[in-house]
C-alpha positions as CSV (number, residue, x, y, z in Angstrom):
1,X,-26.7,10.3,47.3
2,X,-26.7,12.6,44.4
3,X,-23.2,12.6,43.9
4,X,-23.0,9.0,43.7
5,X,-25.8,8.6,41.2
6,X,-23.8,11.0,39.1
7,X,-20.6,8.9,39.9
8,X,-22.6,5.5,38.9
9,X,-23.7,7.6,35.4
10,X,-20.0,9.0,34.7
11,X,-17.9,6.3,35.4
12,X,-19.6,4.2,32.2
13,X,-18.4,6.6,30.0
14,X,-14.8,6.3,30.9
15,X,-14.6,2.4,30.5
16,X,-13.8,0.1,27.6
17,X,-13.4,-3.7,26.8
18,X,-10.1,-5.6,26.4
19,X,-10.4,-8.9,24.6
20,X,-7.8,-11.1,24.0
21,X,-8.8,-12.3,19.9
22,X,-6.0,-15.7,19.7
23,X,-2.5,-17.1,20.8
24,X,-0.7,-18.0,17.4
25,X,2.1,-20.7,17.6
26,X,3.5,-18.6,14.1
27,X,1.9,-16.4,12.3
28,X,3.1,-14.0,9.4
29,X,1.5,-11.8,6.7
30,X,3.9,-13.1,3.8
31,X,5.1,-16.1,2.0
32,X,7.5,-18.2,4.5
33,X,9.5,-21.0,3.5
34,X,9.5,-23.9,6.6
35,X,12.6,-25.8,5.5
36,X,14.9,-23.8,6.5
37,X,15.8,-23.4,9.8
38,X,14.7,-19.7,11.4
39,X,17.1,-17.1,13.6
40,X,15.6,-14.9,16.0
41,X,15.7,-11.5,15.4
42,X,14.2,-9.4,18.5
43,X,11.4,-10.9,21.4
44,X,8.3,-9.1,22.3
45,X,7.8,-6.9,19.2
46,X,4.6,-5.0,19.4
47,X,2.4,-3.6,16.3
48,X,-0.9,-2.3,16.0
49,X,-3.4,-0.6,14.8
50,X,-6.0,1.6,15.0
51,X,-9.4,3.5,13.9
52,X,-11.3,5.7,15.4
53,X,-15.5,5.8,14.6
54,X,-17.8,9.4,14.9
55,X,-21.2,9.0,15.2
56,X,-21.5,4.9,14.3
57,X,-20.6,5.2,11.0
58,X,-18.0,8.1,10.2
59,X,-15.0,5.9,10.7
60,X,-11.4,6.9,10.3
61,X,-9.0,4.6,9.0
62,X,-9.8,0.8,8.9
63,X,-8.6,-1.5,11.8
64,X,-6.5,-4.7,9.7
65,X,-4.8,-7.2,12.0
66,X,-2.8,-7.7,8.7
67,X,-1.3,-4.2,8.9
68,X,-0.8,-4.9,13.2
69,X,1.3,-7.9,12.1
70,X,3.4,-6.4,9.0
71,X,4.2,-3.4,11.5
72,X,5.4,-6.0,14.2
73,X,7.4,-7.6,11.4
74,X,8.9,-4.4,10.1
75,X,9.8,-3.3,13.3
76,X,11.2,-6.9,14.4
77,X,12.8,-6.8,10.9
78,X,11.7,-10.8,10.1
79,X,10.1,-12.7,8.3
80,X,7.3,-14.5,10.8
81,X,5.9,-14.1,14.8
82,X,6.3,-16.7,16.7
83,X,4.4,-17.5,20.1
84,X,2.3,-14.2,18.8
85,X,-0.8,-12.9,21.6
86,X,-3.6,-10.8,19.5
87,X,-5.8,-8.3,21.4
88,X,-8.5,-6.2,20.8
89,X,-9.5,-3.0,22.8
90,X,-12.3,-1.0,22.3
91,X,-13.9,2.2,23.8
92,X,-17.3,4.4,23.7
93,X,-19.0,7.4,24.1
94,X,-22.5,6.2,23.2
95,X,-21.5,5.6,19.7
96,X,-21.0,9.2,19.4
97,X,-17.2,8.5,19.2
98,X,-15.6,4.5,19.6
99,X,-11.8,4.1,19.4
100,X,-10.7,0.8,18.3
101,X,-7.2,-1.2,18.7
102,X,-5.9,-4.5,17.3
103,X,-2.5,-5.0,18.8
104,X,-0.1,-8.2,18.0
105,X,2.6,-9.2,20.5
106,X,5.1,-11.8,19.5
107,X,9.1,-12.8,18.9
108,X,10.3,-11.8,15.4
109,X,11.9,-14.2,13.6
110,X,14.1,-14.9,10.1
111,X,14.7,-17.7,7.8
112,X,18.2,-17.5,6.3
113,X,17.6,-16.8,3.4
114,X,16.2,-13.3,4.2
115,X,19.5,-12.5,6.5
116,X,21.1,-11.1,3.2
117,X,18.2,-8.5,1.5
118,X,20.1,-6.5,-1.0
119,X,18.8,-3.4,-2.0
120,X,17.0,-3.3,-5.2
121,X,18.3,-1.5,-8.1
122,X,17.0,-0.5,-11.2
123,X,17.6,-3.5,-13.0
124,X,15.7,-5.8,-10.5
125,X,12.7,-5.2,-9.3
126,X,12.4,-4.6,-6.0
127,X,10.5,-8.0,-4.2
128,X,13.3,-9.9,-5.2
């Protein structure tokens, strides 16, 4: 019996929450131009991010679903997600130390215009 009341106080510690935040049709975290017709560039590219938190208010980093998407973006090398699936995962220890995720799931994608990105030189800025 004493085990298992130790067990039943443990096994909270260990456990966290998983919450699915939104399902996007398109989303993206720059300027996109719709009349053009898009290319796919990679399915199911993942980004995320994350921050950890010591003591309720000592937090590490900043968790920005903006910086979860531009890493899916960079990483799918376009210009917008389509069909994108945002989640949020969470753990803690009391509040003595919380780890938090914000992870975005979706199928890269890239207007035409962006296929050719020359390099910038030192005559043109770069953004352009």
């Amino acid at each position: 019996m004493r085990k298992l009341l130790i067990l039943l106080f443990i096994i909270p510690l260990f456990l966290g929450c998983s919450v699915k935040m939104a399902d996007l049709t398109v989303v993206s975290s720059m300027n996109v131009e719709f009349n053009q017709q898009p290319t796919l560039a990679e399915r199911n590219v993942k980004g995320s991010d994350h921050c950890f938190t010591f003591l309720w208010f000592f937090q590490l980093g900043t968790l920005d679903m903006e910086d979860a998407i531009d890493k899916a973006l960079k990483k799918g090398d376009g210009d917008m997600l389509k069909n994108a699936v945002v989640k949020r995962r969470n753990w803690s220890l009391f509040g003595i130390i919380s780890w938090e995720k914000i992870t975005v799931v979706g199928d890269s994608w890239r207007n035409q215009s962006s296929l050719y990105r020359p390099e910038p030189t030192k005559d043109m800025p770069p953004g352009n």
